[in-house]
TIBA-332879 format. One line per field, with one value per residue (C-alpha): x, y, z; residue number from 1. Coordinates in nm, 3 decimals, padded with zeros to 5 digits, m for minus. Layout:
xx (X; ...)
yy (Y; ...)
zz (Z; ...)
n (NUM; ...)
//
This chain:
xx (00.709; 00.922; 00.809; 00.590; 00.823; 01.049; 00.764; 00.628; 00.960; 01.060; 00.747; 00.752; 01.105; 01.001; 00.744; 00.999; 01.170; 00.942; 00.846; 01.167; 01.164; 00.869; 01.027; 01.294; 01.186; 00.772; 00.758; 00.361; 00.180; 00.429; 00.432; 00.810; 01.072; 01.075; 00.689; 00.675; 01.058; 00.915; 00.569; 00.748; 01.013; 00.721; 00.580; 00.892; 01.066; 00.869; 00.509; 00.599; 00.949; 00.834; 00.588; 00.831; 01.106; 01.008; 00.937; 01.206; 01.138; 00.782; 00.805; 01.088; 01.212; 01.531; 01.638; 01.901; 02.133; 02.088; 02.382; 02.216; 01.947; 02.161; 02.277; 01.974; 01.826; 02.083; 02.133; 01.764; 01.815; 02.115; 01.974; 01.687; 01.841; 02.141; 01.874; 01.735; 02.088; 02.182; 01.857; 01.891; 02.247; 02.094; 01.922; 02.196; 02.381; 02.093; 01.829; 01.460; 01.271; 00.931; 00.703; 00.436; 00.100; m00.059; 00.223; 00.266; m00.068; m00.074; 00.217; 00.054; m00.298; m00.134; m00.322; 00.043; 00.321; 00.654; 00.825; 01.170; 01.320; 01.590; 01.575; 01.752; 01.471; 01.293; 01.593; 01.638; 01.292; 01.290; 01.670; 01.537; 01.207; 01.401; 01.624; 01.344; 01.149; 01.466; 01.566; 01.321; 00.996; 01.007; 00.661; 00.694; 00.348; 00.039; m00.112; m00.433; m00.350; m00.208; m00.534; m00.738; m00.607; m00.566; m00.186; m00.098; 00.112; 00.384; 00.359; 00.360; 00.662; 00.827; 00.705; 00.867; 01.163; 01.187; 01.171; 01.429; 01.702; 01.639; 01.627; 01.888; 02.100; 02.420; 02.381; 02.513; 02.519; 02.215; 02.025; 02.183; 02.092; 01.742; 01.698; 01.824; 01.599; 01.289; 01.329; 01.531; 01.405; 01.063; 00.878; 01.091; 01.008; 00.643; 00.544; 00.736; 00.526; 00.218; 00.284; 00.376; 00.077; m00.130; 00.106; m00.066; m00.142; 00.158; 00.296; m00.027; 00.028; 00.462; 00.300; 00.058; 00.254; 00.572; 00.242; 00.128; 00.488; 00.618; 00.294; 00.284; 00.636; 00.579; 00.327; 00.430; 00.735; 00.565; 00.738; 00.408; 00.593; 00.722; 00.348; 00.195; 00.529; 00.416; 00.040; 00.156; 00.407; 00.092; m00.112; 00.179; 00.202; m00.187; m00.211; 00.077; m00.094; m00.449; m00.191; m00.178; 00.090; m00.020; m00.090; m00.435; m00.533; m00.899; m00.798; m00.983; m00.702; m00.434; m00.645; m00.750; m00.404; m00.270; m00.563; m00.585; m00.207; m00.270; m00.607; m00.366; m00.147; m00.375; m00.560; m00.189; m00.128; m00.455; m00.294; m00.012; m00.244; m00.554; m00.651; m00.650; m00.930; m00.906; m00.871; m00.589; m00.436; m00.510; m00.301; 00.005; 00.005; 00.016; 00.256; 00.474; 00.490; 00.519; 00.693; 00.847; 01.090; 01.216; 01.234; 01.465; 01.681; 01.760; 01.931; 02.179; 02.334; 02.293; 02.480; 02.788; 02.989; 02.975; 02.905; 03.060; 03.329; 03.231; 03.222; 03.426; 03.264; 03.278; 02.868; 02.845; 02.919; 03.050; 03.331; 03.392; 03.484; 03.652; 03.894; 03.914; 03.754; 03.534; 03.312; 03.061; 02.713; 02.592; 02.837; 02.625; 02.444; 02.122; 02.182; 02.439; 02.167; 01.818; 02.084; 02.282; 01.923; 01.751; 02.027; 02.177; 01.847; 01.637; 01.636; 01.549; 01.706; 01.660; 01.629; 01.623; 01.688; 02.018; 02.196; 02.175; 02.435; 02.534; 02.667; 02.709; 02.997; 03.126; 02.940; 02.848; 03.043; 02.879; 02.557; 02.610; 02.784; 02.495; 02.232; 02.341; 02.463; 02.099; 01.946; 02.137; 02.116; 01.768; 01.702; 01.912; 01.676; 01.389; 01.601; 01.696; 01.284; 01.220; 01.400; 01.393; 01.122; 00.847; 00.842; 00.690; 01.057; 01.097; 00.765; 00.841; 01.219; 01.066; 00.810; 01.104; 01.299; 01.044; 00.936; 01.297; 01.373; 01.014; 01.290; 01.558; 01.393; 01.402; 01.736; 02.129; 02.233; 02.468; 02.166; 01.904; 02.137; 02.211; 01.923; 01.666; 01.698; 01.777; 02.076; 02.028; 01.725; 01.874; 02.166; 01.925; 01.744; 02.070; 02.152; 01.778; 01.690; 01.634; 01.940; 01.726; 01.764; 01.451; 01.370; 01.438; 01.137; 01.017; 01.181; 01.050; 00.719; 00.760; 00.544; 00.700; 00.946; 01.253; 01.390; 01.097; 00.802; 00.447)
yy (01.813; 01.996; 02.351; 02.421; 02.519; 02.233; 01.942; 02.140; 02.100; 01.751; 01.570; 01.766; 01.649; 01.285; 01.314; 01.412; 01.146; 00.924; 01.081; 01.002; 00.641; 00.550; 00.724; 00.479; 00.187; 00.161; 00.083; 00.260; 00.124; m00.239; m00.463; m00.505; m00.540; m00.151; m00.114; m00.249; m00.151; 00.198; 00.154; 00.052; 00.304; 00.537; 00.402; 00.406; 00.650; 00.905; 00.996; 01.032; 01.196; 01.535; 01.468; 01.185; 01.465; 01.435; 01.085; 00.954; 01.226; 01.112; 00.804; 00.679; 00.972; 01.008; 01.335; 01.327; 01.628; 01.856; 01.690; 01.386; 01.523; 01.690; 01.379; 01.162; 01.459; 01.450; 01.090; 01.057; 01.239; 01.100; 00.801; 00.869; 01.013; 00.764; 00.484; 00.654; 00.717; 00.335; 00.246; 00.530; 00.372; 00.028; 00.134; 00.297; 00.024; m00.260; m00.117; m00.125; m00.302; m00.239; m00.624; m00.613; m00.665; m00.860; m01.087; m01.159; m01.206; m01.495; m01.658; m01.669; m01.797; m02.124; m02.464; m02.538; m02.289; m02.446; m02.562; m02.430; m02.686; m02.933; m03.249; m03.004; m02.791; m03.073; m03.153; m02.758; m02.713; m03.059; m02.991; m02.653; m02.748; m03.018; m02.727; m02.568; m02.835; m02.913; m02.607; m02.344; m02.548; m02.433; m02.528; m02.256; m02.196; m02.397; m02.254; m02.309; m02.100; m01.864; m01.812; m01.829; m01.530; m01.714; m01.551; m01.202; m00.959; m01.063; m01.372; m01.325; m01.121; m01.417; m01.663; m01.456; m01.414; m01.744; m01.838; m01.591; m01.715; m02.102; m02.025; m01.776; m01.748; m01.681; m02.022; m02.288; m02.327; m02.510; m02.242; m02.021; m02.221; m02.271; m01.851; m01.856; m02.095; m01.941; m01.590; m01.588; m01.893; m01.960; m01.669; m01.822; m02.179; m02.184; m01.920; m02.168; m02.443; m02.222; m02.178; m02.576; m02.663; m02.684; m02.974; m03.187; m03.314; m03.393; m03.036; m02.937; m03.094; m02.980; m02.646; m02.668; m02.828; m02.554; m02.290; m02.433; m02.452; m02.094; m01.963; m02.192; m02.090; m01.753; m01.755; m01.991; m01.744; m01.441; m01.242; m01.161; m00.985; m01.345; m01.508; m01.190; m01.162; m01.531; m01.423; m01.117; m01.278; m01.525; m01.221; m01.094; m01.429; m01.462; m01.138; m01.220; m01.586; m01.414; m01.275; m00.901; m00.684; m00.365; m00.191; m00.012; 00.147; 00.041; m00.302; m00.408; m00.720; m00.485; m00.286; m00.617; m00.727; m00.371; m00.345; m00.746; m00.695; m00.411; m00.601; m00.933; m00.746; m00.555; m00.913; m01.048; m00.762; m00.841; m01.198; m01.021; m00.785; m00.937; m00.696; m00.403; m00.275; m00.363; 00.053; 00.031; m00.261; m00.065; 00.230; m00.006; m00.124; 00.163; 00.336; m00.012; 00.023; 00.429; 00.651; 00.313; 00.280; 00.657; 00.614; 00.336; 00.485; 00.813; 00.669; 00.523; 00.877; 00.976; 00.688; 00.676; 00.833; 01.062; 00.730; 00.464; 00.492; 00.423; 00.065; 00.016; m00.254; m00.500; m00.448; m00.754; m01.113; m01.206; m00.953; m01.003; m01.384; m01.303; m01.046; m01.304; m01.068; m01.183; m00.895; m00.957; m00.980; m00.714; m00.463; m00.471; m00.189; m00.357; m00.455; m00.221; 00.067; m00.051; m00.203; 00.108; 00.336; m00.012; m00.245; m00.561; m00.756; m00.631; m00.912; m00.777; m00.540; m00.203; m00.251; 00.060; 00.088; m00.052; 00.329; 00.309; 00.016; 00.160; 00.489; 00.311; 00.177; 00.396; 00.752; 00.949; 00.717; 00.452; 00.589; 00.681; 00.365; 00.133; 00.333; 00.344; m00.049; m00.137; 00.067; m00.068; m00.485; m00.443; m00.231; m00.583; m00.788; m00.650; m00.644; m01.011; m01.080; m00.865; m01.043; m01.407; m01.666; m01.742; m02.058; m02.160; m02.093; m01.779; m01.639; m01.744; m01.629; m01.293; m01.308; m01.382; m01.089; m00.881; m00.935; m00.938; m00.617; m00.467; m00.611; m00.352; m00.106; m00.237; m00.453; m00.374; m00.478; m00.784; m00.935; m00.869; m01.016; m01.362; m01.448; m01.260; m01.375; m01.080; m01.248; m01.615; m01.680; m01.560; m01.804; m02.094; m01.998; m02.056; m02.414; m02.535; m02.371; m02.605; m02.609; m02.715; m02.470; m02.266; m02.006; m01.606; m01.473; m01.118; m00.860; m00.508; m00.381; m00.275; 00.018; 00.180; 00.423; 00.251; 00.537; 00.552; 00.468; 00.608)
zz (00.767; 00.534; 00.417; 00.110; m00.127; m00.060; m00.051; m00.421; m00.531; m00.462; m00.575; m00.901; m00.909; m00.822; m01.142; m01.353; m01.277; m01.362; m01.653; m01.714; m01.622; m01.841; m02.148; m02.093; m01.940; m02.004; m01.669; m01.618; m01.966; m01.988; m01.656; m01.616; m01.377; m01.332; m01.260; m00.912; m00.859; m00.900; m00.722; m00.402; m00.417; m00.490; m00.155; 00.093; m00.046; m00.255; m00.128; 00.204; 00.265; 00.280; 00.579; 00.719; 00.831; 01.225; 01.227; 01.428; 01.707; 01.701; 01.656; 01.846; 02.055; 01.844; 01.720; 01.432; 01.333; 01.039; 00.925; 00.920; 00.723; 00.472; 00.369; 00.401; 00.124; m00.074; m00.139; m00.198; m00.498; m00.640; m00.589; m00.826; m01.048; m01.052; m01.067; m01.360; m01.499; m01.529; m01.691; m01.977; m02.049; m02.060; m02.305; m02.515; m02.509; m02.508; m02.737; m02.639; m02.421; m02.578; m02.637; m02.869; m02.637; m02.935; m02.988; m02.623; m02.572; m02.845; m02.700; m02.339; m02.432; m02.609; m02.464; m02.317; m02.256; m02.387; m02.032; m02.089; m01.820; m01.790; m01.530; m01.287; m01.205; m01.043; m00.852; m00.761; m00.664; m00.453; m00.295; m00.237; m00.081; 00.164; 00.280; 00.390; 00.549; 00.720; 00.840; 00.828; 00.963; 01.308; 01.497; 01.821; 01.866; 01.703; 01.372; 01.507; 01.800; 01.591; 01.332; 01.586; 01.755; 02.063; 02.167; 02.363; 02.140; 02.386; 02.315; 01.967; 01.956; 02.147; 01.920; 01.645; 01.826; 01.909; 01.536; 01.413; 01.642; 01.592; 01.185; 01.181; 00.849; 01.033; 01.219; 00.973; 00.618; 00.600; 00.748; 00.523; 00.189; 00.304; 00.366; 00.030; m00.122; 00.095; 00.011; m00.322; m00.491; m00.363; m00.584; m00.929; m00.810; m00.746; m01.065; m01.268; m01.087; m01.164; m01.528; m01.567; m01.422; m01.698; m01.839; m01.607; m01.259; m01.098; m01.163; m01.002; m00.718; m00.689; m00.725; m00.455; m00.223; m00.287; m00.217; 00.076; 00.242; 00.145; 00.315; 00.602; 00.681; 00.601; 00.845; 01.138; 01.100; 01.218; 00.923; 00.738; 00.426; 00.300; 00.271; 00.123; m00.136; m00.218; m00.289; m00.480; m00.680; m00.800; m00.889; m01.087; m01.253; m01.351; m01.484; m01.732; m01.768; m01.902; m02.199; m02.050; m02.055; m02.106; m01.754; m01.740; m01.431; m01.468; m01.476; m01.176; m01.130; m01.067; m00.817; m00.632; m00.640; m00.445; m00.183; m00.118; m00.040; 00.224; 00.383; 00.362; 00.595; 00.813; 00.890; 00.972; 01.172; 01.389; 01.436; 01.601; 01.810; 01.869; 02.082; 01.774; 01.589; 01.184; 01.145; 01.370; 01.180; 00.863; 00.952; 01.092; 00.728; 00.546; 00.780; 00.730; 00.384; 00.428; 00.667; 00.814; 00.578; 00.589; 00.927; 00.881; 00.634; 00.800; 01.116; 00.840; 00.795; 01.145; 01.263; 00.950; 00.992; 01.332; 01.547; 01.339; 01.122; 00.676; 00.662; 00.352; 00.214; 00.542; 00.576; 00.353; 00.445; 00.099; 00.118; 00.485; 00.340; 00.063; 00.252; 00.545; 00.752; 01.083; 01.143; 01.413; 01.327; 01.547; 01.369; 01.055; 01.011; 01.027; 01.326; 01.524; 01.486; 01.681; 01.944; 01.974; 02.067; 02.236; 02.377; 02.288; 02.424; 02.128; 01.847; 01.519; 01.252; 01.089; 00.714; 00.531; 00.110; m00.040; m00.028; 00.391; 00.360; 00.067; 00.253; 00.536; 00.378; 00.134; 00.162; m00.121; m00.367; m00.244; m00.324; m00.666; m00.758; m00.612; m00.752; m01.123; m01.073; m00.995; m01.271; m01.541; m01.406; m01.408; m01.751; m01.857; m01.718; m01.862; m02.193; m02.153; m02.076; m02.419; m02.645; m02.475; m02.588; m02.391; m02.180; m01.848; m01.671; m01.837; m01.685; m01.359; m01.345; m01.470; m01.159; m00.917; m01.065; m01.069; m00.667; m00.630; m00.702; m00.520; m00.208; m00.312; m00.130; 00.243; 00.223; 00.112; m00.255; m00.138; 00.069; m00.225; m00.506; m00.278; m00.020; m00.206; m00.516; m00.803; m00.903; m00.726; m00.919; m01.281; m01.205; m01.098; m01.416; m01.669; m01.466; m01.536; m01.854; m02.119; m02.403; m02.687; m02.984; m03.082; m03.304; m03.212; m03.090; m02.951; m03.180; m03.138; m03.186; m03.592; m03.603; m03.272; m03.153; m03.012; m02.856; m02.637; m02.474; m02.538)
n (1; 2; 3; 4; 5; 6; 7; 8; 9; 10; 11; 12; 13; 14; 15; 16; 17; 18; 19; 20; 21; 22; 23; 24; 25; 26; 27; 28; 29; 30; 31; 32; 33; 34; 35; 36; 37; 38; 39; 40; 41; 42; 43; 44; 45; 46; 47; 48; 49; 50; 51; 52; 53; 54; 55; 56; 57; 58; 59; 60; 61; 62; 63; 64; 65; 66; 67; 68; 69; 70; 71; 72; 73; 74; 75; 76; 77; 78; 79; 80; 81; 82; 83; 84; 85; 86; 87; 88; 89; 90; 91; 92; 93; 94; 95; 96; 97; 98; 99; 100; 101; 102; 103; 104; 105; 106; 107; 108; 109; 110; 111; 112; 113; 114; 115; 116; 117; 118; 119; 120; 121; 122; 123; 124; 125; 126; 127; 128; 129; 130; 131; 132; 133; 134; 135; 136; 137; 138; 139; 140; 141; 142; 143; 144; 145; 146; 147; 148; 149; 150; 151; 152; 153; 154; 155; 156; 157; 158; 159; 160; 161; 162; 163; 164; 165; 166; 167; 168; 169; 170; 171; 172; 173; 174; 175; 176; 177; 178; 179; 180; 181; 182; 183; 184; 185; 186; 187; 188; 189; 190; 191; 192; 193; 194; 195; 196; 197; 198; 199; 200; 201; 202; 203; 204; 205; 206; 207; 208; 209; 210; 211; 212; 213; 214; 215; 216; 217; 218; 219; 220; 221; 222; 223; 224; 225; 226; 227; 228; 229; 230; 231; 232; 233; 234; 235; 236; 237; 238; 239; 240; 241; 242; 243; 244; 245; 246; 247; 248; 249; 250; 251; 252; 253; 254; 255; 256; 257; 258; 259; 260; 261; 262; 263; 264; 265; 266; 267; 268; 269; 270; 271; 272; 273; 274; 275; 276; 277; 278; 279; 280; 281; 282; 283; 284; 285; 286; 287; 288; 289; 290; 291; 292; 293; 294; 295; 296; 297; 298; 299; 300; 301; 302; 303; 304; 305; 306; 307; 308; 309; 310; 311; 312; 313; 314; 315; 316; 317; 318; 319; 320; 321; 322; 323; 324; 325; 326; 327; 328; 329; 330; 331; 332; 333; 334; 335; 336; 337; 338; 339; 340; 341; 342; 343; 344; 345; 346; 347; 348; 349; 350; 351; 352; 353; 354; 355; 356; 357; 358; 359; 360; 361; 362; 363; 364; 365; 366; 367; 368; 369; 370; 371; 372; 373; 374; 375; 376; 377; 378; 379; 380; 381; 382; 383; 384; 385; 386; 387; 388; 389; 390; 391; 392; 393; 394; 395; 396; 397; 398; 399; 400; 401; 402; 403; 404; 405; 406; 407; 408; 409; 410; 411; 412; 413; 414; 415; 416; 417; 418; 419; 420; 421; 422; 423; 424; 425; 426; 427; 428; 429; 430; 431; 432; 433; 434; 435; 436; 437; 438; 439; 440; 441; 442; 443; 444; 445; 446; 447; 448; 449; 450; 451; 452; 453; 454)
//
């Protein structure tokens, strides 16, 4: 742990910060793309950094340098602030992103939300679904096996293993489309599903059957974050379907929605170890969504650039193609860091927030650059969501964006703009949207501040 003067100071820097934030971006009284953005940043890399200094020696045995720590410090805070930085000239140059609670709430509680949709969603969403049925519906163990806690841990892990190298992105461009389409699309497509569903019965049934297959992929995968993303991004999609927007922390919904997340999770995790208590499963989960992720991230700037040379941009598959470049897999950061302590023979990857890739590939610069990027795209999505009218494929593209961006926190920018779906879905949404003129709806509250929020 760090000492008392420096954890004092850094979490009444962090509430300055988001003092900050909400004066900008409403993100704590208006549920917008900032407000779980911040909560799970708040989460991974917030609460816990002070106490999370030793946890690689503890944890894994692996002591880092105080050079390592230096940086891992110091690009925590530019990051926040940066973050913060891009928002507050959003809004300079955007205006704000205030919605008037009444008015949205009148728009939502219609009989029949407007559907928003050309013919090419249906083909989307059915092209999409295909690609995953195809390529992603891997059977390695029985699901009733599986619920019935009938496997070993080792097993398990196999299992999961097994999974990730027969549905591996990396292995042909179907398997790429179809992560895509799982991870990126799946949230937009079945909260668009959800909010179409009261148009009648065979949207009902699309949006079931999209449901059912996210989860029982999410689940047959072993990867229990994609199912419980799924049920979250529903719970983020009926709260805005009951016509609320304001956030109210004694709204028992938003309360069940956070702690059935974490028992969600803690009931997967006793699939995995059957053998564990529901306590022990309990505190896997919270240190998962914790001192995990700090864990993760620090190696990042042990690693770059004493061990491996700055990256310059090669971390990313996009660039690697568009330079003509061929960089091994295993070379990513994600990857080259668990086998460099563990060996090649260990399968999965270290995810840590998009600044580990971030410096991993361009240091300090990169950093800053990444961090003000994301705060200003997503001040313009919630911008774009302020002023935009109301239809069924509007609320679910602004559920998709908003999980989206919760995903910023464990995975590098170039992953979460393609396979996970902060910029995938928005482009899905402008091919599908429907080009029928309406009227301009959702101007500014009249009687508030536009500077700020309350």
């Amino acid at each position: 742990m760090l000492s008392i003067p420096v954890t004092i100071a850094w979490f009444l820097f962090l509430i300055t910060i988001l003092w900050a934030f909400q004066r900008v971006t409403c993100w704590f009284t208006q549920l917008n793309i900032f407000s779980l953005f911040l909560v799970f940043f708040i989460m991974r890399h917030g609460l816990t950094v002070p106490f999370d200094h030793t946890v690689n020696q503890w944890y894994a045995g692996i002591d880092l340098s105080p050079a390592a720590y230096c940086r891992f410090y110091i690009s925590l805070v530019l990051m926040w602030v940066c973050l913060l930085g891009g928002a507050w000239f959003g809004r300079i140059a955007l205006g704000s992103v205030q919605i008037d609670p009444k008015k949205f709430e009148q728009t939502m509680r219609q009989s029949v939300l407007p559907a928003g949709v050309n013919w090419l969603f249906l083909v989307a969403v059915l092209v999409g679904a295909a690609f995953v049925l195809t390529f992603e519906m891997q059977f390695k163990a029985s699901p009733w096996k599986l619920l019935a806690g009938g496997m070993t841990s080792a097993e398990y892990r196999a299992m999961r293993d097994s999974y990730g190298a027969a549905t591996l992105y990396s292995a042909s461009l179907g398997n790429h489309i179809a992560s895509i389409v799982r991870f990126g699309l799946f949230p937009s497509f079945i909260c668009t599903l959800y909010f179409l569903s009261s148009r009648g019965w065979l949207w009902r049934l699309l949006f079931l059957f999209m449901l059912g297959l996210g989860l029982l992929v999410g689940f047959m995968s072993g990867q229990k974050g994609a199912s419980v993303f799924l049920l979250i991004s529903l719970g983020v999609a009926y709260y805005y379907n009951t016509g609320r927007l304001k956030i109210q922390l004694r709204n028992w919904r938003i309360w069940l929605l956070g702690v059935g997340g974490v028992v969600v999770v803690s009931l997967l995790y006793g699939v995995q170890y059957p053998g564990k208590s529901f306590n022990w499963a309990l505190h896997a989960t919270i240190y998962r969504l914790t001192s995990e992720s700090d864990r993760s991230l620090q190696l990042y700037f042990q690693i770059y650039p004493d061990v491996q040379p700055f990256l310059h941009g090669r971390s990313s598959g996009i660039v690697d193609s568009i330079l003509g470049l061929n960089m091994p897999v295993d070379q990513a950061p994600e990857r080259f860091i668990p086998t460099y302590y563990l060996g090649p023979d260990y399968l999965n990857t270290w995810n840590g927030a998009f600044i580990g890739v971030a410096w991993a590939d361009f240091g300090y610069a990169g950093v800053v650059a990444e961090s003000l990027f994301v705060g200003l795209l997503l001040y313009t999505y919630a911008y774009w969501f302020s002023r935009t009218r109301k239809t069924a494929l509007v609320m679910g593209t602004q559920v998709g964006l908003i999980m989206a961006a919760t995903r910023i926190s464990e995975v590098a920018l170039t992953a979460n703009l393609l396979s996970f779906g902060l910029l995938s879905s928005f482009l899905v949404y402008w091919v599908v949207k429907s080009r029928r003129k309406v009227a301009k709806v959702e101007a500014p509250l009249p009687h508030a501040n536009p500077s700020s929020c309350p």
